[in-house]
N, C-alpha and C positions, 0 to 999 in steps of 0.2 A: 124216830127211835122211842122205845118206850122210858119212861121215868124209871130210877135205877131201884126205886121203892117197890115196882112189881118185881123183881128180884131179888132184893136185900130183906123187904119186908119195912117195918115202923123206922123209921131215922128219927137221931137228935138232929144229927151233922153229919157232912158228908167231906170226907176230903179226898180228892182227888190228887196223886202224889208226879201225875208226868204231864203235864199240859195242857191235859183235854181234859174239861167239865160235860158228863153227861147230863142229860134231862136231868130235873130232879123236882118233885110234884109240891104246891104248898109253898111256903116259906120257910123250908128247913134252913139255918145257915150251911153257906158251903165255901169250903178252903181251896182253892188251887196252887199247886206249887209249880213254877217256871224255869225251867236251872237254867234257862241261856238263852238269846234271843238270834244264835249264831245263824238259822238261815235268813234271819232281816237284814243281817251286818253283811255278811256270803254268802248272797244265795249262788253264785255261781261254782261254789265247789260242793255242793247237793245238785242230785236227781233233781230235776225241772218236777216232775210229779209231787215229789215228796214235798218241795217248796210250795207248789198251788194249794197244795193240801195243806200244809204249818200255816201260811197265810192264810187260809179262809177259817181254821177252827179255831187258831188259839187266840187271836184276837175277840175272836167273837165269847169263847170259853173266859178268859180274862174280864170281858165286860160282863159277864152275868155273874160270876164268882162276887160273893159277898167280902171276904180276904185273899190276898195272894201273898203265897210264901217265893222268896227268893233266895236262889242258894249265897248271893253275893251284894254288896254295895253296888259294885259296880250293872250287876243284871238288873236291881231294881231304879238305877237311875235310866238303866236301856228302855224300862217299859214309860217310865216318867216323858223322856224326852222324844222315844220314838212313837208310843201310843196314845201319849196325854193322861198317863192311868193318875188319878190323885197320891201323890206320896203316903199319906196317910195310910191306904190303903194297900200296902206292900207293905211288908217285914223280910227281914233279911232272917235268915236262918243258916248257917254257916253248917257245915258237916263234919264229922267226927271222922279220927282214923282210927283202923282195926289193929287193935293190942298184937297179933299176929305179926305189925312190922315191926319185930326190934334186930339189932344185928344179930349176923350169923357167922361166926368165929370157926365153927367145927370143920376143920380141912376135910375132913369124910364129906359133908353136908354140900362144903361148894363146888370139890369135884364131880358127885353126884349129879347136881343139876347142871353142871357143865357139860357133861357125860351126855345126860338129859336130850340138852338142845343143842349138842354139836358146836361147842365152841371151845374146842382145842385146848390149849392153854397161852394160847396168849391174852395180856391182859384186853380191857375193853372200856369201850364208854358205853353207856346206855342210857336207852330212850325206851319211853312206855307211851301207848296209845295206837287206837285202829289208824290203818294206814290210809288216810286218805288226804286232801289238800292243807284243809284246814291246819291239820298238825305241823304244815310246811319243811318236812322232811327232806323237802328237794333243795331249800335254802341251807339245813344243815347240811346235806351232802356236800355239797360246795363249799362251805366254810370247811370241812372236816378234811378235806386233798390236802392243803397242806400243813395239817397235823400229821395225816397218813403217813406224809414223807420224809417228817421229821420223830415220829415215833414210833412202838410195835403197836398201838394196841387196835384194837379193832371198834366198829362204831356198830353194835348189838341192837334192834329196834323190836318190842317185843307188842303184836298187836294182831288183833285180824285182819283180814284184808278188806280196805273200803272199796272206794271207787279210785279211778284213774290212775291205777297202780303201772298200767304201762308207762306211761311220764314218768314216774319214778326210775325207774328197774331205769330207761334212753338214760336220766340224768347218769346214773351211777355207772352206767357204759363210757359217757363223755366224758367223767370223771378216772377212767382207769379204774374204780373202785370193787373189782367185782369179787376179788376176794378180799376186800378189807370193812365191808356193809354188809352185815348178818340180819336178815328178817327171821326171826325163830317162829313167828305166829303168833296165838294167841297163848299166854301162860299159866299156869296150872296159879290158882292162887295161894297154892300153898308153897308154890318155887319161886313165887317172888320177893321174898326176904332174900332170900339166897341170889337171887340175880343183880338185885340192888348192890345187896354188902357185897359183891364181887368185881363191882363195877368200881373203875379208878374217878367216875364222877357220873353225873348225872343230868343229862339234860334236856331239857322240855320250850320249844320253841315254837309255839303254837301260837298260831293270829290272836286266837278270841276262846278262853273257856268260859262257863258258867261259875264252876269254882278252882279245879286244879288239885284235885284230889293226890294227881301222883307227886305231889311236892312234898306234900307231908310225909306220905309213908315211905319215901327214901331219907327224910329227914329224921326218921324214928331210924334207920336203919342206919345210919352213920355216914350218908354221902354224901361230899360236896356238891352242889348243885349253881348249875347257872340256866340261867329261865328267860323266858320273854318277859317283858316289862307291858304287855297287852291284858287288856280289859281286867279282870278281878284278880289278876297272878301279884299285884303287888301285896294286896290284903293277905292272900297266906305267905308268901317269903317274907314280909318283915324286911328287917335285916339279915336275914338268913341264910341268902342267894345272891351270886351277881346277875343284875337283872341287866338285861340289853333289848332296845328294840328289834323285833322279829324280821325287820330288815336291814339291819347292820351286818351284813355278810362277814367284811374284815373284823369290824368288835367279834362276834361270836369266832371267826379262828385263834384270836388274840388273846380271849379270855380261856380259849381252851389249853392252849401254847400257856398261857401262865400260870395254869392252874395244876396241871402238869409238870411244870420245873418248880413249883415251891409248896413244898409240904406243910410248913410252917399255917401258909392263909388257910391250907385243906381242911390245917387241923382245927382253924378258928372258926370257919365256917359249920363244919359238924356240930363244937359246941354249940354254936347258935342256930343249927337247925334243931335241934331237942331242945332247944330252951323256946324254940316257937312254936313247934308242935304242944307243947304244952296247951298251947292257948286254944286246941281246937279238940275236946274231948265230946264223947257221944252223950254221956251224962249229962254235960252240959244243957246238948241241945234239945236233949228229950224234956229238961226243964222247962225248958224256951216254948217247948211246942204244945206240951201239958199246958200252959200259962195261956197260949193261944187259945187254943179248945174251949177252956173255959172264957175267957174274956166272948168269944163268938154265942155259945150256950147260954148267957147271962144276958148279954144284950138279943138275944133270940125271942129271949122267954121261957 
């Protein structure tokens, strides 16, 4: 491949923002950012291709990178322990949520996108992310049957389709669930305030993210939330969320069952999801990341 200088033209710096570091000609300093090491941890629920390929670049893009940015504590102790990268040489760089999530109160607004994506009027729970293993979708299915049977609401998943979504679709057959597990697809982002605040809770039970983006902006939007307690998910729930291991089947039907008969915790949780989303502003990080830029340019020459 050629150097990205016969394309770009003169560089100071070069940052690369998704895993792969291209050529880059000289001694220019260069940034790489990593947001998750999730096919080193999984590679079994990714493409066999797509795995051979993350293992051979981004290790090698990592070892020529002058700095690497990390979305998370937890992703840059992954590269520490699983790659041997020097501490030093990683920053955590935490991500901002878009002003765009705050509640949505306007009964026009929530029947609209109801309307939308076909989901009736009964109430729901909701899950955001593409559907594929990693999100472990198939573990809440199961924990969610006997809420099903003890409640109306519906368990709403809004995402594209990954891989191995036939496993999915067999589980929620096993489950009797086929009218009470709604896949809407992937969500307009401008109807997702509206999916959130409409949702009687929210939950995210994923093995392994990089950062966990959709914790905050249901937390900007008013919903209780219970989360996996895996890899970087405790850094943004705080105290914000009941966190459960992503394989405690019975804890995740329990904490949905009591989340659902007491308003009271609902209501304590909301406050302290806006009071922790505070702590993850874009301003912030653009701070963070100007501060970088320069620290690399300085030490460059």
């Amino acid at each position: 491949p050629l150097p990205v200088q016969w394309v770009l033209g003169r560089l100071d710096l070069f940052h690369s923002p998704d895993f792969v570091l291209p050529p880059v000609a000289g001694r220019i300093p260069t940034l790489l950012t990593v947001h998750d090491l999730s096919f080193a941890h999984y590679p079994e629920v990714y493409p066999e291709p797509l795995v051979r390929y993350l293992n051979s670049v981004v290790p090698w893009s990592v070892g020529r990178a002058t700095h690497i940015l990390a979305d998370s504590e937890a992703t840059r102790a992954d590269l520490v322990s699983l790659w041997g990268v020097p501490q030093g040489k990683v920053s955590v760089l935490y991500s901002g949520v878009h002003e765009r999530f705050q509640p949505v109160g306007e009964e026009g607004v929530l029947t609209a996108v109801r309307h939308k994506y076909r989901l009736g009027t009964q109430p729901y729970i909701f899950a955001v992310g593409t559907v594929q293993p990693r999100k472990n979708y198939q573990m809440l299915i199961r924990a969610f049957q006997p809420v099903a049977a003890q409640w109306p609401h519906n368990l709403v998943i809004a995402g594209g389709k990954g891989w191995l979504m036939d496993e999915m679709m067999d589980e929620i057959a096993r489950q009797g669930l086929e009218e009470r597990v709604r896949f809407v697809g992937f969500a307009d982002d401008d109807d997702l305030p509206a999916l959130y605040s409409g949702a009687a809770l929210f939950v995210f039970p994923s093995l392994y993210e990089g950062f966990g983006l959709p914790l905050l902006e249901a937390m900007q939007c008013g919903v209780p939330i219970i989360s996996s307690d895996a890899s970087c998910l405790p850094e943004v729930a705080g105290q914000a969320t009941v966190l459960l291991s992503p394989y405690d089947e019975a804890g995740w039907t329990a904490a949905m069952l009591n989340l659902l008969g007491d308003g009271q915790r609902r209501t304590k949780l909301v406050g302290a999801g806006f009071r922790q989303a505070r702590h993850f502003r874009w301003e912030q990080s653009a701070r963070q990341l100007m501060g970088i830029y320069e620290g690399l340019l300085a030490e460059g020459g």
